[in-house]
py3Dmol code that shows the C-alpha trace and the ligand (Angstrom):
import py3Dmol

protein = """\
ATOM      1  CA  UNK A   1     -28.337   5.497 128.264  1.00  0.00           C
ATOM      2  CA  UNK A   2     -27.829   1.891 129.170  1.00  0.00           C
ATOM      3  CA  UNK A   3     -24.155   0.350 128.282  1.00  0.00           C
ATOM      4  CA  UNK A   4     -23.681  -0.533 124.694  1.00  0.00           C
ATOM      5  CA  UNK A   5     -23.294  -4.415 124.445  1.00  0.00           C
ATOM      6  CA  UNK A   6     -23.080  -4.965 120.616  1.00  0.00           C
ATOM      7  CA  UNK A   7     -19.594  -1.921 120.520  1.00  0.00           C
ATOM      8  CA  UNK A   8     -16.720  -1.081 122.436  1.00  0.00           C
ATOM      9  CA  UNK A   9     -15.280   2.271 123.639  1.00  0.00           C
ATOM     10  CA  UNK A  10     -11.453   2.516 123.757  1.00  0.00           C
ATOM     11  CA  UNK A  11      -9.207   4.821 124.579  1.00  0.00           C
ATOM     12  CA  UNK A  12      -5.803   3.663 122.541  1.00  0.00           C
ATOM     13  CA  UNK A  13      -3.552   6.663 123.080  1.00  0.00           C
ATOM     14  CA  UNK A  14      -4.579   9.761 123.998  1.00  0.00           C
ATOM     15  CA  UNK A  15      -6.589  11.854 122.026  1.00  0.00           C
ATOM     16  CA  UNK A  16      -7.541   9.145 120.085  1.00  0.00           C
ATOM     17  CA  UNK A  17     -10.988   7.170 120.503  1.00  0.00           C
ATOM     18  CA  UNK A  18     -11.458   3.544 119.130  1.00  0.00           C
ATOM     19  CA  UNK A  19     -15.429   2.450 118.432  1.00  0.00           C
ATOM     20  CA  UNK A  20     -14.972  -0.789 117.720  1.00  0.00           C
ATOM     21  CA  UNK A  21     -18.064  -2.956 116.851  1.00  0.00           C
ATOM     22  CA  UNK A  22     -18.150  -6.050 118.633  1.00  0.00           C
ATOM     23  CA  UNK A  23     -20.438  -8.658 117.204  1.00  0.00           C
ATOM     24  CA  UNK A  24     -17.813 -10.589 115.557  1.00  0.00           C
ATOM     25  CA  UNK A  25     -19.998 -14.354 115.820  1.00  0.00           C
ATOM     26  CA  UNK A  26     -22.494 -12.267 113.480  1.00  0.00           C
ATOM     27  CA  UNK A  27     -19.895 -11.159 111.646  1.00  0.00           C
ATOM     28  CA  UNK A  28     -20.903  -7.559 112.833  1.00  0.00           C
ATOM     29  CA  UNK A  29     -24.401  -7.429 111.255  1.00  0.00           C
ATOM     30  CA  UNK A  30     -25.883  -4.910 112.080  1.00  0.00           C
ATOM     31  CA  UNK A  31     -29.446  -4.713 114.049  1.00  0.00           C
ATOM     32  CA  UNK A  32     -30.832  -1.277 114.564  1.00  0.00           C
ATOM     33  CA  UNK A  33     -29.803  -1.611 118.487  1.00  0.00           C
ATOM     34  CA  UNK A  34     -26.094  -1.738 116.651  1.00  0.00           C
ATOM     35  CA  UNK A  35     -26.627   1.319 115.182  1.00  0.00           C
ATOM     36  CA  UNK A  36     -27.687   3.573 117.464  1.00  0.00           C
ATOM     37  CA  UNK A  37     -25.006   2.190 120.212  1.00  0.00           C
ATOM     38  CA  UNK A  38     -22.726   3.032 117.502  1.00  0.00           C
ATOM     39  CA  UNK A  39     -24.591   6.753 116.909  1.00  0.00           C
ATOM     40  CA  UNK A  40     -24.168   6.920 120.654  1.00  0.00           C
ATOM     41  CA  UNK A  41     -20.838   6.264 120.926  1.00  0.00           C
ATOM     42  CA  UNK A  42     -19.804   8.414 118.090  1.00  0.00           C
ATOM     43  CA  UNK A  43     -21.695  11.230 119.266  1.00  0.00           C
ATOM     44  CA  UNK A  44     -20.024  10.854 122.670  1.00  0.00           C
ATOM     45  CA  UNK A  45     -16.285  11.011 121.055  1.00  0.00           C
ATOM     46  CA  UNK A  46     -17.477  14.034 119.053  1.00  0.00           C
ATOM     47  CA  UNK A  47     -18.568  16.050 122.485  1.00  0.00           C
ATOM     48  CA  UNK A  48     -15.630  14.625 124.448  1.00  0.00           C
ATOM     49  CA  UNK A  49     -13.278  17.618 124.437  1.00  0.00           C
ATOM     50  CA  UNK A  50     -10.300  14.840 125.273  1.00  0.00           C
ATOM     51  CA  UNK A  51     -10.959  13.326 121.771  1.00  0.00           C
ATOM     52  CA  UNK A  52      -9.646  14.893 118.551  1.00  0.00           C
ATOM     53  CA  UNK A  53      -9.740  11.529 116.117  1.00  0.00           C
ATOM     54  CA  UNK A  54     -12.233   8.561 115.838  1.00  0.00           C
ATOM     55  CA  UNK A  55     -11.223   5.247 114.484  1.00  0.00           C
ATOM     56  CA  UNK A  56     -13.914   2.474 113.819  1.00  0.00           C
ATOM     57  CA  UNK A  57     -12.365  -0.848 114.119  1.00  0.00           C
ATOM     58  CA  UNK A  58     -14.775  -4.061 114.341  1.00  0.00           C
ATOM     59  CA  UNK A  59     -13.789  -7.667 115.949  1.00  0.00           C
ATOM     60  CA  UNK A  60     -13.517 -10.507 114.178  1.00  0.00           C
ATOM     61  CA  UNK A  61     -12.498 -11.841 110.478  1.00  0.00           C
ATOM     62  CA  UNK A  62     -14.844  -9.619 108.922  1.00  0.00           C
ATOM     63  CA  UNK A  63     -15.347  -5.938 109.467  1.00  0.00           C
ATOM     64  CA  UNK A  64     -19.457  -5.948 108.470  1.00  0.00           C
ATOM     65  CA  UNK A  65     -21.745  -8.130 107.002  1.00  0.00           C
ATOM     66  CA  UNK A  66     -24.305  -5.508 106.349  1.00  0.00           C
ATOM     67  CA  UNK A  67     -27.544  -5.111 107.683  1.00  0.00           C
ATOM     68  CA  UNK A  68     -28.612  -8.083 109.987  1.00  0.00           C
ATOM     69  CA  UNK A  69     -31.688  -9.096 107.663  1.00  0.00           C
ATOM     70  CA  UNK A  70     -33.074 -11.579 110.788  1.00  0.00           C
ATOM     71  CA  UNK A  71     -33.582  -8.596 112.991  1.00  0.00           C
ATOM     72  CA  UNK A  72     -36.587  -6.576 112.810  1.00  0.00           C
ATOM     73  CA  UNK A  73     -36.151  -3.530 110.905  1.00  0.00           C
ATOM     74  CA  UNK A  74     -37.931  -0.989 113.713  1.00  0.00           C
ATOM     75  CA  UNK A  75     -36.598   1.618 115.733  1.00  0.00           C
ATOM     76  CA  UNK A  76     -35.027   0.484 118.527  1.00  0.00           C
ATOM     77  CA  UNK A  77     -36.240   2.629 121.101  1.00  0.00           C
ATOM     78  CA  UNK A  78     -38.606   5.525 121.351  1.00  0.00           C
ATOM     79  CA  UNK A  79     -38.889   7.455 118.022  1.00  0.00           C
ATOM     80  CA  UNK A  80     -35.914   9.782 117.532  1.00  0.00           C
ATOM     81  CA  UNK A  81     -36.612  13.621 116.953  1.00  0.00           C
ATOM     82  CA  UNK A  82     -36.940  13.778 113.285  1.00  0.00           C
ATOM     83  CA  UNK A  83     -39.011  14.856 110.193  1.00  0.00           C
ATOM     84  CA  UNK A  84     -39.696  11.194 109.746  1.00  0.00           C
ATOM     85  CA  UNK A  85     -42.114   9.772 111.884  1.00  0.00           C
ATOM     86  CA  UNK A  86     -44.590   6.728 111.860  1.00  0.00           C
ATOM     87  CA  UNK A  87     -42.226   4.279 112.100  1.00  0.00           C
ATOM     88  CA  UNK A  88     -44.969   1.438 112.503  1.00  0.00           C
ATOM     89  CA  UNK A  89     -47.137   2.053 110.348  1.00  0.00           C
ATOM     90  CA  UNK A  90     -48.127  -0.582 107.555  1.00  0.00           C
ATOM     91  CA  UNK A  91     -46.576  -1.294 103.908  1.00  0.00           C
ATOM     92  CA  UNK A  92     -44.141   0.636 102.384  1.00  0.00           C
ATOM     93  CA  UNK A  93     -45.203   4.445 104.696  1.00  0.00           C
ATOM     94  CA  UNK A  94     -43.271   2.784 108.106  1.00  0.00           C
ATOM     95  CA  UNK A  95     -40.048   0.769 106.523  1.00  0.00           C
ATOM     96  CA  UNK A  96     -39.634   4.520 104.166  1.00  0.00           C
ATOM     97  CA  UNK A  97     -39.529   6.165 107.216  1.00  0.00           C
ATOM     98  CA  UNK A  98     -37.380   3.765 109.398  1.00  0.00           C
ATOM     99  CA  UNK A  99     -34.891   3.888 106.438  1.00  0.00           C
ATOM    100  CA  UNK A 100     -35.163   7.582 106.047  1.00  0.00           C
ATOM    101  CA  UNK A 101     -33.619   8.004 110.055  1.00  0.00           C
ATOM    102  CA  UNK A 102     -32.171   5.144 110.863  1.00  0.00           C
ATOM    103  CA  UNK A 103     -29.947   4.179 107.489  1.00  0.00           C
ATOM    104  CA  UNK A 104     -29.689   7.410 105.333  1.00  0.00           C
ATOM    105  CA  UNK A 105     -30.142   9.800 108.670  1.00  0.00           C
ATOM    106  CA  UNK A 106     -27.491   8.142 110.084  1.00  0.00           C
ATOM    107  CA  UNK A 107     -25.163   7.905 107.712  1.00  0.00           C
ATOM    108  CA  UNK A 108     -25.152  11.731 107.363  1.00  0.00           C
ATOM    109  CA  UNK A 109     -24.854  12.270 110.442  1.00  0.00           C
ATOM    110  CA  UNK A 110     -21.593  10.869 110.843  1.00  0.00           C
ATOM    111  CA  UNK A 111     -20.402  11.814 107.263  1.00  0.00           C
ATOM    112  CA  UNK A 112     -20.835  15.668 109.090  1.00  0.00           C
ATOM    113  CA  UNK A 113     -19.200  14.636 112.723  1.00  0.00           C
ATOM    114  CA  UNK A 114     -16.937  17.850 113.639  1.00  0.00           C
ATOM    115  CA  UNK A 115     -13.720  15.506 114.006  1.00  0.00           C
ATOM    116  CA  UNK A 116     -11.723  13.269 111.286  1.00  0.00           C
ATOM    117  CA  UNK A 117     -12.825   9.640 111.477  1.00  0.00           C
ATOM    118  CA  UNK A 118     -11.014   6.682 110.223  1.00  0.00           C
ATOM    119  CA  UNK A 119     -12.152   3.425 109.390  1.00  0.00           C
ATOM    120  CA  UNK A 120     -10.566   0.626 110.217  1.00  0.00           C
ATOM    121  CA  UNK A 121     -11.251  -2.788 107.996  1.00  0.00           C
ATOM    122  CA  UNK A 122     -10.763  -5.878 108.064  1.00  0.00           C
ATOM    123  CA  UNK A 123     -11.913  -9.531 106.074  1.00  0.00           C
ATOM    124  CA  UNK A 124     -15.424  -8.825 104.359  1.00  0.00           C
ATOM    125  CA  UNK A 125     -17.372  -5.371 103.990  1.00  0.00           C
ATOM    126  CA  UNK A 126     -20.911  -6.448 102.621  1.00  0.00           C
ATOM    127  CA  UNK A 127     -23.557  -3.905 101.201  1.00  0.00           C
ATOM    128  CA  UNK A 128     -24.758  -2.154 104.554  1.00  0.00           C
ATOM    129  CA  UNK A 129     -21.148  -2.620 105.689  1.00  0.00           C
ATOM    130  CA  UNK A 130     -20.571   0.041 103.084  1.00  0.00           C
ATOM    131  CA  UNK A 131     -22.585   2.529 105.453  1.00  0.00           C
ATOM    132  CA  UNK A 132     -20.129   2.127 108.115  1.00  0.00           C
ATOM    133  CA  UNK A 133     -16.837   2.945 105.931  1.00  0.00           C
ATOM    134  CA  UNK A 134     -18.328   5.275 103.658  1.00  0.00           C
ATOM    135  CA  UNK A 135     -19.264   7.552 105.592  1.00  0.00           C
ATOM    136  CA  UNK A 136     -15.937   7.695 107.666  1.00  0.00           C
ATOM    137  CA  UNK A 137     -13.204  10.554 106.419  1.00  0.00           C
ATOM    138  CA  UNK A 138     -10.543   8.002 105.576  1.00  0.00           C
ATOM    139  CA  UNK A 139      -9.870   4.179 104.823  1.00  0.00           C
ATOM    140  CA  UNK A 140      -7.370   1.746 105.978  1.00  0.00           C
ATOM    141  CA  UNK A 141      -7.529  -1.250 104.882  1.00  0.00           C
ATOM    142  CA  UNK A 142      -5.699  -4.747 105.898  1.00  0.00           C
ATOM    143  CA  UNK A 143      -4.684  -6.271 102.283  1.00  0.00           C
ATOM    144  CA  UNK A 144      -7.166  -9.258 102.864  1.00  0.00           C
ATOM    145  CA  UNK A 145     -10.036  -6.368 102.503  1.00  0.00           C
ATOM    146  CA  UNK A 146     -13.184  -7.224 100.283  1.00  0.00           C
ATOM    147  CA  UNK A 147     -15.974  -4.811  99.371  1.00  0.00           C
ATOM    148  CA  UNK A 148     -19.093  -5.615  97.680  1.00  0.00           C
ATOM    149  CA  UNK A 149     -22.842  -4.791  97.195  1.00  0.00           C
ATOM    150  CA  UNK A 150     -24.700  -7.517  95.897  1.00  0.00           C
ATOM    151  CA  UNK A 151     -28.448  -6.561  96.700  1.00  0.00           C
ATOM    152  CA  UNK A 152     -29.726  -5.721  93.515  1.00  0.00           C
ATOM    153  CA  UNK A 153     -30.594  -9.482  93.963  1.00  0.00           C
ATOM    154  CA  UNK A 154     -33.427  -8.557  96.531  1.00  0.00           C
ATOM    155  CA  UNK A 155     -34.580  -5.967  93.983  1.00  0.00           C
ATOM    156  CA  UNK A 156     -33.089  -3.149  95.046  1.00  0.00           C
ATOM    157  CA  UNK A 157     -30.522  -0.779  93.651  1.00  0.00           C
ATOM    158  CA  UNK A 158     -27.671  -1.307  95.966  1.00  0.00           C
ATOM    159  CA  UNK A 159     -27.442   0.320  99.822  1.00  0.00           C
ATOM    160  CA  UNK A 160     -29.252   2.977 101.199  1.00  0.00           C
ATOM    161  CA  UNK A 161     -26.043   5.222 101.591  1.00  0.00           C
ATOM    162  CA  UNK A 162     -25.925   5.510  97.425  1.00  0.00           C
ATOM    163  CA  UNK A 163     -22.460   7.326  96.889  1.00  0.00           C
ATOM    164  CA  UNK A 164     -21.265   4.396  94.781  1.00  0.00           C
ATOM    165  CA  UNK A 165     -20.133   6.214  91.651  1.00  0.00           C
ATOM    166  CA  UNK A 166     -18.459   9.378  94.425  1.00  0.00           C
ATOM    167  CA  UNK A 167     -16.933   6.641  95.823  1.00  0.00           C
ATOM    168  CA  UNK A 168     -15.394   4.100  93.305  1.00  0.00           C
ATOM    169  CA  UNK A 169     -16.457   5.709  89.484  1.00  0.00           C
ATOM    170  CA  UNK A 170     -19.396   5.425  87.569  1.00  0.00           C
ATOM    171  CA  UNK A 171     -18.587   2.350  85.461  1.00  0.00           C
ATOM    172  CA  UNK A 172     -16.980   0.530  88.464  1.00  0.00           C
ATOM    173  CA  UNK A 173     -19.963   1.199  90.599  1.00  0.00           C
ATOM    174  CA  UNK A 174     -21.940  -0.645  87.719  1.00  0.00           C
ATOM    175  CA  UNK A 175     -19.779  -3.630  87.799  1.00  0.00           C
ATOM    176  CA  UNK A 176     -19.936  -3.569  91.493  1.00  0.00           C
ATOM    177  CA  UNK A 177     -23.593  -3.063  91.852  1.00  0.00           C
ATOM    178  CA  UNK A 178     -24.188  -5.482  88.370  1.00  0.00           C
ATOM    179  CA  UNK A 179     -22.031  -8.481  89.164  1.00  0.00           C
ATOM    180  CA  UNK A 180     -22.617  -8.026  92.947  1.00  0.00           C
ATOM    181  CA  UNK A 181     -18.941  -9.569  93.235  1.00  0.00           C
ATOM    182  CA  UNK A 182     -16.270  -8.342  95.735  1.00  0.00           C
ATOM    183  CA  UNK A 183     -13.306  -5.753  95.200  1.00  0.00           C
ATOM    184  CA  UNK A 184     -10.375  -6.275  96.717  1.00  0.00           C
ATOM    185  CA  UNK A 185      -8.443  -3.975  98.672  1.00  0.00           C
ATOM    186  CA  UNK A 186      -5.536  -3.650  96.495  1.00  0.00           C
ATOM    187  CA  UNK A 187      -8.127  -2.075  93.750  1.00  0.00           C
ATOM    188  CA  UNK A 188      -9.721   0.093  96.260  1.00  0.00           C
ATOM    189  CA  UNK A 189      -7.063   1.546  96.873  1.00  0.00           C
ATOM    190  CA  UNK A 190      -6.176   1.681  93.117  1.00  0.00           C
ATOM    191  CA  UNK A 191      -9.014   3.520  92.522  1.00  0.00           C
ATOM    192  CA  UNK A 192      -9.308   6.341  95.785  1.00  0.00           C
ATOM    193  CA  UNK A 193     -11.656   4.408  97.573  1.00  0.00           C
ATOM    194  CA  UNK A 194      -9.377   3.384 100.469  1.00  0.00           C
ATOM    195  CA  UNK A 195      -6.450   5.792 101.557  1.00  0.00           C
ATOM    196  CA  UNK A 196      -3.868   2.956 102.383  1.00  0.00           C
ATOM    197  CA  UNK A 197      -3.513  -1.029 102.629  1.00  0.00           C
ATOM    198  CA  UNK A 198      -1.603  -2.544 105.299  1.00  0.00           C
ATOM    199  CA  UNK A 199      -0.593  -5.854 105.941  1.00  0.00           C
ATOM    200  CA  UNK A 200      -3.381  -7.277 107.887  1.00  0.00           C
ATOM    201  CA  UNK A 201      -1.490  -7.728 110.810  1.00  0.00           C
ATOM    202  CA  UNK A 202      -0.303  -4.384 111.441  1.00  0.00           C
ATOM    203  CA  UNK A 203      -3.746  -2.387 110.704  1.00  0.00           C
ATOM    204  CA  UNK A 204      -4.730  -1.912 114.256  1.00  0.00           C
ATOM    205  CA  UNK A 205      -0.903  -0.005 114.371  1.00  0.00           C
ATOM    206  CA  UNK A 206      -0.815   1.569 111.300  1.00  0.00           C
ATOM    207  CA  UNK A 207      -4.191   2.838 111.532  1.00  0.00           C
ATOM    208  CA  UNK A 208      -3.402   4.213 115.331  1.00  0.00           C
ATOM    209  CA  UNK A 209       0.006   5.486 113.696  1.00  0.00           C
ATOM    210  CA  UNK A 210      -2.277   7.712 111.282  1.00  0.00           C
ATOM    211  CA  UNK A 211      -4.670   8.916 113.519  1.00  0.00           C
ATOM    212  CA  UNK A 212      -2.098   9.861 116.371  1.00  0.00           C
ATOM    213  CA  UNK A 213      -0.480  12.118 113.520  1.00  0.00           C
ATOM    214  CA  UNK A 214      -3.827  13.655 112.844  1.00  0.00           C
ATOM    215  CA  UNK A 215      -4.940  14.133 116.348  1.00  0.00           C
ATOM    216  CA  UNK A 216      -1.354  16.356 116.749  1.00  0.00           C
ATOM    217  CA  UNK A 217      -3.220  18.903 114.239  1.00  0.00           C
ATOM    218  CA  UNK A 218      -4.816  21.807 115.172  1.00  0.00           C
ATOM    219  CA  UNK A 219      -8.308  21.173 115.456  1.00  0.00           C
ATOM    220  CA  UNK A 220     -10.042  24.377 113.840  1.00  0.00           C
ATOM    221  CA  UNK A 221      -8.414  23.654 110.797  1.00  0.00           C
ATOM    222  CA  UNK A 222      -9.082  19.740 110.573  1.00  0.00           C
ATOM    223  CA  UNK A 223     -12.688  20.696 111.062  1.00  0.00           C
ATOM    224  CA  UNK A 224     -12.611  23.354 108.262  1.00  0.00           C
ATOM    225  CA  UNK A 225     -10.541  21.092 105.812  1.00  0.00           C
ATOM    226  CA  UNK A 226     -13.160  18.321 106.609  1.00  0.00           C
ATOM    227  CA  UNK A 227     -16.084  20.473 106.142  1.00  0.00           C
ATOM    228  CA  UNK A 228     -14.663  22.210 102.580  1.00  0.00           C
ATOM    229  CA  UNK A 229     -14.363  18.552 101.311  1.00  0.00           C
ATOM    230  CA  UNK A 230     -17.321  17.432 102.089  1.00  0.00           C
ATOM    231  CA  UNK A 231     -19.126  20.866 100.714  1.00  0.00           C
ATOM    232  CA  UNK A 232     -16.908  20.164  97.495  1.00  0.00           C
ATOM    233  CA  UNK A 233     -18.822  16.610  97.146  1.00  0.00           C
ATOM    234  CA  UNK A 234     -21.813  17.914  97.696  1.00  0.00           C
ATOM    235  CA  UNK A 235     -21.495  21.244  95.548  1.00  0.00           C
ATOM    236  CA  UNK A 236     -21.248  18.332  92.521  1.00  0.00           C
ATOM    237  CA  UNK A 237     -24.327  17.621  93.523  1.00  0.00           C
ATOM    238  CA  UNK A 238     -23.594  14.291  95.769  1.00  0.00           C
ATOM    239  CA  UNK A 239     -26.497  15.072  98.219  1.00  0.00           C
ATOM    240  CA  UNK A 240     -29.030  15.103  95.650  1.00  0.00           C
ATOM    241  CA  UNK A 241     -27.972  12.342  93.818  1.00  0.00           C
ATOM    242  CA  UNK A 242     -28.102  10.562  97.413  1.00  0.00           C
ATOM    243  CA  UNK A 243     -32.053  11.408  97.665  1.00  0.00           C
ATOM    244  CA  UNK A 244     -32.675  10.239  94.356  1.00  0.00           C
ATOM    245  CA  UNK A 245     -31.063   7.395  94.574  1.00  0.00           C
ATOM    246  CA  UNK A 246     -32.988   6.641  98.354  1.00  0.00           C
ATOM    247  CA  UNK A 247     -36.288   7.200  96.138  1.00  0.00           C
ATOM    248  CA  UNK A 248     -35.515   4.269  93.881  1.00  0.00           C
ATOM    249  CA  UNK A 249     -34.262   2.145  96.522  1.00  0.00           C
ATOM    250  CA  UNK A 250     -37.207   2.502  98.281  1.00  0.00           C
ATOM    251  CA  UNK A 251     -39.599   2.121  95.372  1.00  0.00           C
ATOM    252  CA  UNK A 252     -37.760  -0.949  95.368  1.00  0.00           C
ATOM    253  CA  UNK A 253     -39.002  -2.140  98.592  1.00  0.00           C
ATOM    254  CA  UNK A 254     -42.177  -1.168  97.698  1.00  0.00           C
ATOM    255  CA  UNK A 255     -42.482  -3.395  94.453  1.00  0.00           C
ATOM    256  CA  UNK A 256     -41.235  -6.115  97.055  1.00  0.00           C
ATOM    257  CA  UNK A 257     -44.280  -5.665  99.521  1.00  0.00           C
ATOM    258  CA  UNK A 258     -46.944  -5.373  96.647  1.00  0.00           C
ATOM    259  CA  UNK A 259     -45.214  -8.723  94.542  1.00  0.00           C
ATOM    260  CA  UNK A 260     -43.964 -10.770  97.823  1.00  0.00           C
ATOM    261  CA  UNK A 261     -45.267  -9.297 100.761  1.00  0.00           C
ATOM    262  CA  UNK A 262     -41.350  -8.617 101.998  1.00  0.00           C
ATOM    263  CA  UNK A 263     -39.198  -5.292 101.451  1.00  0.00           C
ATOM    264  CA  UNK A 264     -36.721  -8.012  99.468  1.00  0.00           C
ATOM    265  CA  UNK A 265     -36.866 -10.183  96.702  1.00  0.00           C
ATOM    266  CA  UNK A 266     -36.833 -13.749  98.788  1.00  0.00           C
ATOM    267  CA  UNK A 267     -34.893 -15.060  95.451  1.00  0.00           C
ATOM    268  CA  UNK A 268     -32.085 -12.732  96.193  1.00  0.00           C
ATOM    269  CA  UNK A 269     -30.130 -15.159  98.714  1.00  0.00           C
ATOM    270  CA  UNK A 270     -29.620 -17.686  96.605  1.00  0.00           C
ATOM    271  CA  UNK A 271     -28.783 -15.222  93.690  1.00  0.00           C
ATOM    272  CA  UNK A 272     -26.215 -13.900  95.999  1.00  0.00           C
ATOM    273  CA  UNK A 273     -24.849 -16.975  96.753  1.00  0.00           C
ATOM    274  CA  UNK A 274     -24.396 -18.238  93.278  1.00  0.00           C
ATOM    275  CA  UNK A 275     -27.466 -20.476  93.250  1.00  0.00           C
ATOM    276  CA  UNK A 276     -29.821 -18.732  91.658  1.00  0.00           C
TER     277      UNK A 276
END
"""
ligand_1 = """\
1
ZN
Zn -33.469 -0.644 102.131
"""
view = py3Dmol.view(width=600, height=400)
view.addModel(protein, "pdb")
view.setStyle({"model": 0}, {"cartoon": {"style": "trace"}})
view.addModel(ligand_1, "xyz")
view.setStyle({"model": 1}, {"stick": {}})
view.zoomTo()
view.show()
């Protein structure tokens, strides 16, 4: 595997491993090479026998502006082993199956990694920047944290990681997903989405402070604990309300093609930024 350029592997204190994602003059959008550095990396930490907590941290003011929407959306190397397959073929068949591996097939893959992970966020989180923190075990957040998902603009239902209402509530996920506006920190952490907010200052410290104090655990039982969570989620039926979700996003895409020739609405920018 060649060296990641778009993350960083660090090694803050011991037993602890910091993926940090290090596109900051993009505002960490993310291109498919960014994700599967980032799959790499994380994959890595969870084999390395020296590393019993992950944090993801990101450079910059913002922690992730979502999907980089002037990359090409195609696999970025040769096709990973997977039930999905076809990748390039035309319409709707190849972007289903690119979305089925390389969004949603990622993001449970590290929802399921062995060890606790922690994100680490800063500034903006936009739509696909969701699929970075969501999936991580735990949230902290610096107080000048926003969230949002505003692409119901382009047609869609909101990302492909759909755990909105596990995540924030039913009727807050529809004013989220609605209004397309930002939540601050302060309410995500009113409302169980984030774990803590920290001045923004001190959340590369606080956040190491946390995951030190994790990484002193025993690490049959933090795997267990982990694991009974997440089989508590899904046992209320998260994973299938996940699929269906995927199925309507990508029907979504699929209107796009057959109305504009594009997987998104091309009016959705200027929704988004209040110039519709
Ligand atoms: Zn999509």
């Amino acid at each position: 595997m060649t060296e990641p350029v778009r993350i960083r592997r660090e090694r803050p204190a011991p037993r602890v491993e910091r993926i940090v994602l290090a596109r900051p003059e993009k505002r960490n959008a993310q291109d498919p090479a960014m994700l599967y550095e980032l799959d790499a990396a994380l994959a890595a930490a969870a084999a390395d026998p020296e590393v019993r907590v992950i944090v993801l941290a990101a450079d910059g003011p913002d922690f992730s502006s979502g999907h980089d929407l002037s990359s090409p959306m195609t696999m970025p190397g040769p096709p990973t082993a997977t039930l999905e397959g076809d990748f390039d073929a035309p319409g709707e068949e190849g972007h289903f199956a690119f979305e089925c591996e390389a969004f949603l097939g990622l993001c449970r893959r590290w929802r399921e990694l062995p060890k606790p992970t922690i994100a680490q966020v800063q500034g903006r989180v936009i739509a696909g920047g969701l699929m970075l923190v969501w999936p991580m075990d735990l949230v902290v957040a610096g107080e000048g944290a926003t969230f949002s998902d505003p692409v119901s603009a382009f047609g869609v239902n909101g990302v492909e990681y759909f755990v909105h209402a596990y995540e924030i509530g039913a009727r807050r996920a529809k004013e989220l997903l609605f209004t397309g506006e930002a939540m601050g920190a302060t309410e995500a952490h009113r409302i169980g989405m984030v774990n803590r907010v920290v001045p923004d200052a001190e959340l590369a410290a606080e956040t190491l402070d946390l995951a030190v104090r994790i990484a002193a655990r025993p690490q049959f039982g933090l795997r267990l604990a982990k694991a009974s969570v997440n089989r508590s989620q899904d046992a209320q039926g998260m994973q299938t309300a996940i699929d269906s979700a995927f199925a309507l996003h990508n029907l979504g895409h699929a209107n796009n093609l057959a109305r504009f020739g594009t997987i998104v609405d091309p009016s959705g920018a200027a929704v988004i930024r209040g110039r519709p």
